[in-house]
C-alpha positions in Angstrom: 0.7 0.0 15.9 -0.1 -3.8 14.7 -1.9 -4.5 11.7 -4.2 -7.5 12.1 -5.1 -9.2 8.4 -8.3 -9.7 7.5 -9.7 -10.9 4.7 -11.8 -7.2 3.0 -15.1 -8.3 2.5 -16.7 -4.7 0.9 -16.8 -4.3 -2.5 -15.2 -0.9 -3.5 -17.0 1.2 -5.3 -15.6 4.5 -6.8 -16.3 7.0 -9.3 -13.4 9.4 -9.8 -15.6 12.7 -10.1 -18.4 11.7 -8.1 -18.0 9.4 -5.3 -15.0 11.3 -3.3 -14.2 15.0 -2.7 -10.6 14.3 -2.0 -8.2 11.2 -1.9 -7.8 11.8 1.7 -11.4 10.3 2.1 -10.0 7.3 0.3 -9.9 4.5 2.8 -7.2 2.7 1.1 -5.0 6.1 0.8 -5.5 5.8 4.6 -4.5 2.5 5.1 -1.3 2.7 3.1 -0.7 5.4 5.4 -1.0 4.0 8.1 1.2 0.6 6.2 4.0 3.1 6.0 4.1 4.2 9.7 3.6 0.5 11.0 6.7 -0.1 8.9 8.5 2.8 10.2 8.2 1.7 13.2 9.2 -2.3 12.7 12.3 -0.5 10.8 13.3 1.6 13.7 16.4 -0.8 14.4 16.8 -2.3 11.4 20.2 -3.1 11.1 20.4 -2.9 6.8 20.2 0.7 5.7 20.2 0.2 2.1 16.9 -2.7 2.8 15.5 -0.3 5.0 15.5 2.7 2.8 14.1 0.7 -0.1 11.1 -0.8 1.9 10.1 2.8 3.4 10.6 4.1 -0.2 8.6 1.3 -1.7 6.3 2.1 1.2 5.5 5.5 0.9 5.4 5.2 -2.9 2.0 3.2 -2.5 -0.1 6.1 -0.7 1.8 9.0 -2.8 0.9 7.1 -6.1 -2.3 7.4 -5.1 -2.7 10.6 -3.7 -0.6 12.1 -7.0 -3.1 9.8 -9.5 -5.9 11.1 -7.8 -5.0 14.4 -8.3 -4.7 14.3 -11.7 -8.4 14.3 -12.8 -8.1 11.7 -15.6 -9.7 7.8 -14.8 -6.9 6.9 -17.3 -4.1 8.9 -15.1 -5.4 7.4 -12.1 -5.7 3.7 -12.8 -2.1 4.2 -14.4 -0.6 5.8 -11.0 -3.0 2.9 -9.0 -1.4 0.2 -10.8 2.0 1.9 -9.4 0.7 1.5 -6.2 0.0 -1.9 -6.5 3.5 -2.9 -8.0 4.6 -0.9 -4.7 2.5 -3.1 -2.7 4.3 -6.3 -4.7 7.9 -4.5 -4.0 7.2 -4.3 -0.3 6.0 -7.7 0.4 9.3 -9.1 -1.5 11.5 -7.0 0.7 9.7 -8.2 4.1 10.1 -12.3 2.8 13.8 -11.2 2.5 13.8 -9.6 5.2 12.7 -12.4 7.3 14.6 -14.8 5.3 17.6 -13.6 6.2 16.6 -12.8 9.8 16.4 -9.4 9.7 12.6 -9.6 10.7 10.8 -12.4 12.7 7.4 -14.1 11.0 5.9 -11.9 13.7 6.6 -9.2 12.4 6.6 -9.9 9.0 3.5 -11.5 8.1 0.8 -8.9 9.6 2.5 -6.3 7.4 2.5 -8.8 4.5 -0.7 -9.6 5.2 -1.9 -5.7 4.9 0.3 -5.8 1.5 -2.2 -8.4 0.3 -4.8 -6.0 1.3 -4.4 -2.8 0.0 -3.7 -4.9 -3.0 -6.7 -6.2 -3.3 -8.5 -2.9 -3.0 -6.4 -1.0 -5.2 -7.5 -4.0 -8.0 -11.1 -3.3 -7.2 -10.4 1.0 -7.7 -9.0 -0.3 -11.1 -11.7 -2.3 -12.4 -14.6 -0.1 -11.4 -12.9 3.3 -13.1 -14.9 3.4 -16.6 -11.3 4.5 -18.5 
């Protein structure tokens, strides 16, 4: 599965009680998901163990942090556990430069899955400033 990076161009909207049932409706829950299986997949013969483990870590911490913040039921536990999720996001994208720097990963593979990084970011910075904490 390839990412392709696009710029987002919706604005997210979200109120925590009203606008969603359940994070699994969250579309950016979704797309970290389906960050973290891309990843798995690039990974599959990564050579570095320990760099491996800690981007699939770093990975599947940004869709648990926001499945667990969710959860929760408090804007102020949520924005707390989606500013997690970005750091994660931040983590991730150090570990493919790295990555590639060191030749681990070509540009081609890097930069679509940096590129979503940016992404999921961005939308996890518009969940944060819409919450009324």
């Amino acid at each position: 599965m390839k990412i392709k990076g696009k710029r987002l161009k919706e604005k997210v909207e979200f109120e925590v009680a009203e606008a969603f049932k359940e994070f699994e409706s969250l579309q950016v829950w979704k797309r970290a998901c389906r960050l973290t299986v891309s990843l798995y997949r690039e990974l599959e013969s990564f050579p570095d163990r320990s760099l491996k483990d800690q981007m699939t870590r770093a990975s599947v911490s940004i869709a648990s942090n926001i499945a667990e913040g969710y959860e929760r039921n408090s804007p102020k536990d949520f924005v707390r556990f989606l500013r997690i999720a970005k750091g994660s996001t931040g983590e991730l994208r150090t570990q493919l430069y790295l990555s590639q720097a060191v030749g681990l990963l070509s540009k081609e593979q890097t930069e679509p899955l940096v590129a979503e990084c940016r992404e999921i970011s961005a939308m996890l910075q518009g969940f944060i400033n819409k919450i009324k904490l």
